[in-house]
C-alpha positions in Angstrom: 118.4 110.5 106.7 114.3 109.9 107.1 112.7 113.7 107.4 109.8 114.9 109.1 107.6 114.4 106.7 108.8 111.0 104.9 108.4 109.7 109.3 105.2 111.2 109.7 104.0 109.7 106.4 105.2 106.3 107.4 103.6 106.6 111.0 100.3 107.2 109.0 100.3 105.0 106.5 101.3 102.0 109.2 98.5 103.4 111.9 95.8 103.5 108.8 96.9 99.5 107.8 96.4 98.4 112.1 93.3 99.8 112.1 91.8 98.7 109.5 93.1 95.3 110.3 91.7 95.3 113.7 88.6 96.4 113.2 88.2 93.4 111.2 89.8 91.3 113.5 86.9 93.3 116.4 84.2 91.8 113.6 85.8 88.2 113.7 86.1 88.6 110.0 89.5 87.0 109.6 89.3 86.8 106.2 89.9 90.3 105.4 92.5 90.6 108.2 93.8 88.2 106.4 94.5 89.4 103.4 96.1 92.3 104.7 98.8 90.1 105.6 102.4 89.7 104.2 103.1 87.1 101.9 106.2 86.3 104.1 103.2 85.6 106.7 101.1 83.9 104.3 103.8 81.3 103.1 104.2 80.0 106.4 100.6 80.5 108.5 97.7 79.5 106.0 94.3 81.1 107.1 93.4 78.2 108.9 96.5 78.9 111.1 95.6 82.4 111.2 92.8 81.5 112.9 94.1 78.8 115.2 96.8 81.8 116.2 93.7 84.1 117.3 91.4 81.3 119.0 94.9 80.4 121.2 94.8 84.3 121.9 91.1 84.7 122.8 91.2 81.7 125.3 95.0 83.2 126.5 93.9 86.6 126.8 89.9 86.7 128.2 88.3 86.2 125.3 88.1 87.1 121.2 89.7 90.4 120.2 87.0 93.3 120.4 89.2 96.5 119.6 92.6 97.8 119.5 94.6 100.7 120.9 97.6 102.0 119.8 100.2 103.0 122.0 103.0 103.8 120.7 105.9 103.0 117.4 108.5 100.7 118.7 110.4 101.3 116.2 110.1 103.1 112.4 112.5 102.6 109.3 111.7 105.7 107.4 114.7 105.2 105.4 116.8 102.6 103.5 119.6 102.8 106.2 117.4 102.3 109.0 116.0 99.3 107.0 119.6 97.8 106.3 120.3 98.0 110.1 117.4 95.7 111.4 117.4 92.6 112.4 115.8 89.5 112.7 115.3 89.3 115.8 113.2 92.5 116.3 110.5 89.4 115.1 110.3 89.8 111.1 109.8 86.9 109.4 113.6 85.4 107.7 111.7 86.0 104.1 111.1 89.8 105.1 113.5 91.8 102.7 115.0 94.3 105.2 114.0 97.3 102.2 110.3 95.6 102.8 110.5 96.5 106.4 108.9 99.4 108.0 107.8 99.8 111.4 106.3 98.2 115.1 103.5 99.1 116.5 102.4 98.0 119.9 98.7 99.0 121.9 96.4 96.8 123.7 93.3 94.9 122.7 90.7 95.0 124.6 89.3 91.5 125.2 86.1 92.3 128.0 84.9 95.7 127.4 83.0 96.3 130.7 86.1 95.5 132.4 88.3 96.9 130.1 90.9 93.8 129.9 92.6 92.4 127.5 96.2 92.2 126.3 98.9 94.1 125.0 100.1 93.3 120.9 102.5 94.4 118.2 102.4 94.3 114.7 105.2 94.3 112.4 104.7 96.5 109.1 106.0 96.0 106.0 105.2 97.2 102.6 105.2 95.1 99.8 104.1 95.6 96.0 103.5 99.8 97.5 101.4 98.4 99.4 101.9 98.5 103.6 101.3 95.1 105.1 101.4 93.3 108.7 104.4 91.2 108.4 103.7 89.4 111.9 101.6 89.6 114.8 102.2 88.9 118.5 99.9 88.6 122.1 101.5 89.2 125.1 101.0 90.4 128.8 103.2 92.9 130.7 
C-alpha cells in the first residue's frame, strides 16, 4: 500500500522530470528533451523521429510547443502492486517493465500565446537506472 508521502514523492519527482522536459521542448532544443527520454522510447523513435513526432504536432496543433501546463495525474503507481496491475494499453511502450512504470500526466501546451491555444498532452513516466523518465508522449484535442 503506496503512503502519503512515498505518492507525494512520486507526484514530485514526475512533475520536476515534465517540466524540465518541456521547457526544453518551449526552447526547440530537442536534444535535451531527448535525452530525458526512456530507452524503451529511444529503441524505437531515433531523435530524428523525435523530431518528425513534434513538427507533425506543431503543424496539427497551431504551431511549435511554447509551454506546458499541468493539469492533473491520470494515473500514479506509487507501489509495486499498482505497477503489476497496469497495462499496456494505458500507452506504455511493450518494452516498459511494469516495476519501471510510474505515473501519467496530462496538461496543455500552449501553441499561440496571445490567443492562448494550443493542445492538450500526456506523458508517461517511468523510472529507469533511479532515474525518472518520459516513457511516451502523446498530442491530442478534447
Amino acid at each position: 500500500m503506496p503512503t502519503p508521502d512515498s505518492t507525494a514523492v512520486l507526484k514530485a519527482l514526475s512533475e520536476a522530470l515534465v517540466r524540465h522536459y518541456t521547457e526544453a521542448i518551449g526552447r526547440s532544443d530537442f536534444h535535451t528533451a531527448y535525452t530525458l527520454t526512456a530507452s524503451g522510447l529511444r529503441a524505437w523513435m531515433s531523435l530524428k523521429r523525435f523530431v518528425t513526432a513534434h513538427d507533425q504536432a506543431a503543424r496539427a496543433y497551431g504551431g511549435q510547443a511554447l509551454e506546458y501546463h499541468i493539469n492533473s495525474f491520470q494515473f500514479i503507481f506509487a507501489d509495486e502492486a499498482a505497477r503489476k496491475k497496469s497495462k499496456a494499453a494505458e500507452g506504455w511502450p511493450k518494452s516498459t517493465p511494469k516495476e519501471e512504470r510510474r505515473s501519467c500526466l496530462i496538461g496543455f501546451w500552449i501553441r499561440d500565446r496571445p490567443a492562448q491555444t494550443g493542445c492538450w498532452g500526456g506523458f508517461l513516466i517511468s523510472e529507469e537506472d533511479s532515474e525518472y523518465r518520459i516513457a511516451n508522449f502523446t498530442f491530442y484535442t478534447q
